[in-house]
C-alpha positions in Angstrom: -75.4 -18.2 84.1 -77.3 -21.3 83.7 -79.2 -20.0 81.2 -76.3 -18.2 79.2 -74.8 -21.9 79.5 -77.7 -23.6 78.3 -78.0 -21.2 75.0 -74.3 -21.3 74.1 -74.7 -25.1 74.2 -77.9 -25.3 72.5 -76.3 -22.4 69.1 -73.0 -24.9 69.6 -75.4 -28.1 69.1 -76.7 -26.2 65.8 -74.2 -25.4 64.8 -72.7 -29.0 64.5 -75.9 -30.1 63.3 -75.1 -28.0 60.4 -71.1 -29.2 60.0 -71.8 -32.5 60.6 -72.1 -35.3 57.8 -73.9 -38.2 58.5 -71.3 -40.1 56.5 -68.5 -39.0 57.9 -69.7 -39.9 61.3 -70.0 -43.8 59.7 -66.9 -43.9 58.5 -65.5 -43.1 61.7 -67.7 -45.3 63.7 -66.6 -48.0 61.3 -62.9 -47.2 61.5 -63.4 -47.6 65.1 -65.0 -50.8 64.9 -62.1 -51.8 62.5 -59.5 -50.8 65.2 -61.4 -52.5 67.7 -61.5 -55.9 65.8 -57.7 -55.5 65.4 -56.9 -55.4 69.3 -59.2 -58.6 70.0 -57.1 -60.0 67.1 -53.8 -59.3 68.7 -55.4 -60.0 72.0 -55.6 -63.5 70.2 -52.1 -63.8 68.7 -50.9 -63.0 72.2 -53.2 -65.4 74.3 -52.0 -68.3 71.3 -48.5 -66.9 72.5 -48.5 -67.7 75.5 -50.0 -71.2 75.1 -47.3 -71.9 72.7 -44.6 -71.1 75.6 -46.5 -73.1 77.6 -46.7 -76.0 75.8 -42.8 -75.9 74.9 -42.0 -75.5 78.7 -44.2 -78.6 79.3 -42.0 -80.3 76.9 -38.8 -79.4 78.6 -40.2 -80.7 81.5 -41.8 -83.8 80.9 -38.5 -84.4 78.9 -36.6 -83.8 82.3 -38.9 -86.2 84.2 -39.0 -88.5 81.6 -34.4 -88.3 82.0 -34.9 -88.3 85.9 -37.1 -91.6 85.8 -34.4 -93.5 83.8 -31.8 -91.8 85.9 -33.3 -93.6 89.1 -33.9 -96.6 87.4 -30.2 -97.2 86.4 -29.0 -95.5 89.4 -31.1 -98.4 91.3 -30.2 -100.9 88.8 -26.5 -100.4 90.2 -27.0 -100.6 94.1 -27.0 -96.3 94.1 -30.6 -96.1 96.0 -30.1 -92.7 97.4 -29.3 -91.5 93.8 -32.4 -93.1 92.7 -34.4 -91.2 95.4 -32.7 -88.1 94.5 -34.1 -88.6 90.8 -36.9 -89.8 92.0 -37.3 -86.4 94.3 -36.7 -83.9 91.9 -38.8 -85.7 89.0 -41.7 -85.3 91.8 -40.5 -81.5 91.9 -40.9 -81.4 88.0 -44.2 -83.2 87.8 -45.6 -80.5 90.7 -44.3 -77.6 87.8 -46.0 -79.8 85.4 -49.3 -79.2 86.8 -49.3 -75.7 87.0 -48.1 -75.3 83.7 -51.0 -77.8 82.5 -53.4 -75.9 84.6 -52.6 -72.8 83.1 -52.6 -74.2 79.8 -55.8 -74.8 80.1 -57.0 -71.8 81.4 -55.2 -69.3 78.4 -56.8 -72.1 76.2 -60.0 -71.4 77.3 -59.5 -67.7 77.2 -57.7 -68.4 73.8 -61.2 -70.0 72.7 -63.1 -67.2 73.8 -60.9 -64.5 72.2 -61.3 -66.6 69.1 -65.2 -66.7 69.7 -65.4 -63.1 69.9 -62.8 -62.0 66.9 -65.6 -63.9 64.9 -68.9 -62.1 66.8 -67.1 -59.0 66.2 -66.0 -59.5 62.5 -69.8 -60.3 61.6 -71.1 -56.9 63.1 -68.6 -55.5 61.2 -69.4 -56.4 58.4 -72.5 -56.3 58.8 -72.4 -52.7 60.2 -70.1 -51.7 56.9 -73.1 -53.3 54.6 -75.4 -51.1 56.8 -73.3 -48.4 56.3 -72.6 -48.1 52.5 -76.6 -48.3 52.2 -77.5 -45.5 54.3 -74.7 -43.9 52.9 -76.4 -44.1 48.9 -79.8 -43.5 50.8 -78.4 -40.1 52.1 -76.6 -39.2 48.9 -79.8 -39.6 46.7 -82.0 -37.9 49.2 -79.2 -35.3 49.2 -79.3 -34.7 45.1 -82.7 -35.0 45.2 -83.6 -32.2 47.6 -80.8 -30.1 46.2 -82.8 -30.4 42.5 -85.8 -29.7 44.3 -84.8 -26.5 45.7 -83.0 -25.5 41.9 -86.1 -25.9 40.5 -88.2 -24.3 42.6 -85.7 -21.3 43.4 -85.3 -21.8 47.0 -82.1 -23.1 47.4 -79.3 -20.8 48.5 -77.1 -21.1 45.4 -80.0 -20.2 43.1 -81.5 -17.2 45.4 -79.4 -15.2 44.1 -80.1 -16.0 40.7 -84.0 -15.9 40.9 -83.5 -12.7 42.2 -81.2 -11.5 39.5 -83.9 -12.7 37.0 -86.7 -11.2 39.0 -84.9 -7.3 39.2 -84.1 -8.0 34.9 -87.7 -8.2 34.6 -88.9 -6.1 36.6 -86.3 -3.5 35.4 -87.5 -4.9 31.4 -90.7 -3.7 32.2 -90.2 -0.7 33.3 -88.2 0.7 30.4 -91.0 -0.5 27.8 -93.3 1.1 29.5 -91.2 4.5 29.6 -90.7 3.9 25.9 -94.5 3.2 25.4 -95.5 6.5 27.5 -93.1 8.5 25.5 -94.2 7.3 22.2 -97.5 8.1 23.0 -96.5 11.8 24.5 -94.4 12.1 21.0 -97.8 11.0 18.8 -100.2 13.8 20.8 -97.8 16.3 20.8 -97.3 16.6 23.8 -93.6 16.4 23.7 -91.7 18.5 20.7 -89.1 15.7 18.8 -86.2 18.3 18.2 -84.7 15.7 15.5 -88.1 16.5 13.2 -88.7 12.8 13.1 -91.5 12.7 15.0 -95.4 13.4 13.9 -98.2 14.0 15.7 -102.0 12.1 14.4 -103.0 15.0 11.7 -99.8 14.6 10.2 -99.6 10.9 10.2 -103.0 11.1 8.7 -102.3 13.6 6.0 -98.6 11.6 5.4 -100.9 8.5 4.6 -103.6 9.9 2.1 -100.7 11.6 0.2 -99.1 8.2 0.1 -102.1 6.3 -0.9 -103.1 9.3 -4.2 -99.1 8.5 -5.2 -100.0 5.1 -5.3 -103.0 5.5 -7.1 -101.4 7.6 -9.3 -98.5 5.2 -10.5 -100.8 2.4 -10.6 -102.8 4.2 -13.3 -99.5 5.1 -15.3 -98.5 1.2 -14.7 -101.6 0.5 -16.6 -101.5 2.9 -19.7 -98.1 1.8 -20.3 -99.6 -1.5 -20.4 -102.4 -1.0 -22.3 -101.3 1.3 -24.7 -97.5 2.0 -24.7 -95.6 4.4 -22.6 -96.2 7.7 -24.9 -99.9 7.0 -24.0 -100.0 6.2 -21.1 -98.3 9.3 -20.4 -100.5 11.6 -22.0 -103.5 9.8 -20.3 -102.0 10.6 -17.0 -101.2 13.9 -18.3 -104.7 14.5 -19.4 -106.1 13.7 -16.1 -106.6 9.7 -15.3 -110.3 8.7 -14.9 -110.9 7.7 -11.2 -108.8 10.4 -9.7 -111.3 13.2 -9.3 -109.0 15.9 -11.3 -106.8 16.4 -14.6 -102.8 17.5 -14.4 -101.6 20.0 -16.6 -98.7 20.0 -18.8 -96.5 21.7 -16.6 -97.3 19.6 -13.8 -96.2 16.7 -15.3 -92.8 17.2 -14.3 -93.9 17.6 -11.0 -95.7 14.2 -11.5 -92.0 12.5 -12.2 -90.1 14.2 -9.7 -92.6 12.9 -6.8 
């Protein structure tokens, strides 16, 4: 079990290797950090809060204490000394509530400070972390393109597998049928094959094709040249006589044979 535990952790682990994006995981981080800096901000605005209250209840106060001290005064001013000592009494009760309210004044102040203190600590890492961010984030998008052309130029990249592979089988396939073609052509030449189409010739005919070729050649040459030299009625008869340089005279009834060809 351990082990079966340990193996579906370690193909879950590659497997979010392979769907993770570095970037994305910044983002996040920094849309964390972002959310983070807002609660110590509100954290602020509610400390500050408080220390507002505070200081308008200390107003109230010292404003009662201040009416309580001129309420004993006249009241003694007039003979009434037990209403001065009740002033006097519950401005002592007011000034107790005074101090507590100054003490903790002073202590959401301080806190307030703090608060304050970090909100700023915490807005330079930020920023700091989103600088930090965008440039690993350009790093890893070059590298990215970068070994993406790699692999497209050398073929070893998963999109153009397929492609090399398609290319390589054309080739392959390529030279196979010129090589069939080649083999049959030369099977054709030696006979070895009958062309039922008539088309087809093996070496001794090619060969005889050609010297027949070349003597009609040699033949109109000459005519081109009698006609040149000495019109076209003889030049004809000089063919017809038998051209000197062909090895044999024609005949006058295979002259016509002579046009026809």
């Amino acid at each position: 079990m351990k082990r079966m535990g340990m193996l579906f952790r370690a193909k879950a682990n590659k497997a979010l290797d392979r769907a993770e994006d570095p970037r994305e995981t910044l983002d996040y981080s920094y849309q964390k950090q972002l959310e983070l800096l807002q609660k110590v901000r509100r954290g602020v605005a509610d400390v500050a809060t408080s220390r507002k209250r505070l200081e308008l209840q200390l107003n109230q106060l010292n404003q009662q204490s201040g009416k309580l001290e001129e309420q004993s005064r006249k009241a003694l001013s007039l003979g009434r000394e037990d209403l001065a000592r009740e002033a006097l009494t519950r401005r002592a009760a007011l000034q107790q509530q005074v101090t507590d309210l100054e003490t903790q004044h002073q202590t959401l102040q301080g806190e307030e400070e703090k608060l304050t203190l970090a909100a700023q600590r915490l807005q330079a890492k930020v920023d700091a972390f989103r600088t930090k961010k965008e440039t690993i984030k350009a790093t890893y998008t070059a590298a990215q393109a970068q070994t993406r052309i790699g692999e497209a130029f050398t073929g070893i990249s998963e999109e153009m597998g397929d492609v090399g592979l398609a290319v390589q089988r054309a080739e392959d396939r390529t030279a196979q049928l010129q090589a069939r073609a080649g083999a049959i052509d030369e099977l054709l030449a030696s006979g070895a094959l009958d062309d039922p189409t008539g088309t087809a010739k093996d070496d001794i005919s090619a060969e005889l094709d050609r010297i027949s070729g070349g003597s009609d050649v040699e033949l109109e040459l000459q005519r081109m040249k009698a006609e040149l030299s000495g019109g076209s009625g003889g030049g004809q008869q000089a063919i017809e006589g038998g051209a000197p340089g062909t090895g044999q005279g024609q005949s006058q009834q295979d002259a016509p044979r002579f046009d026809k060809q």
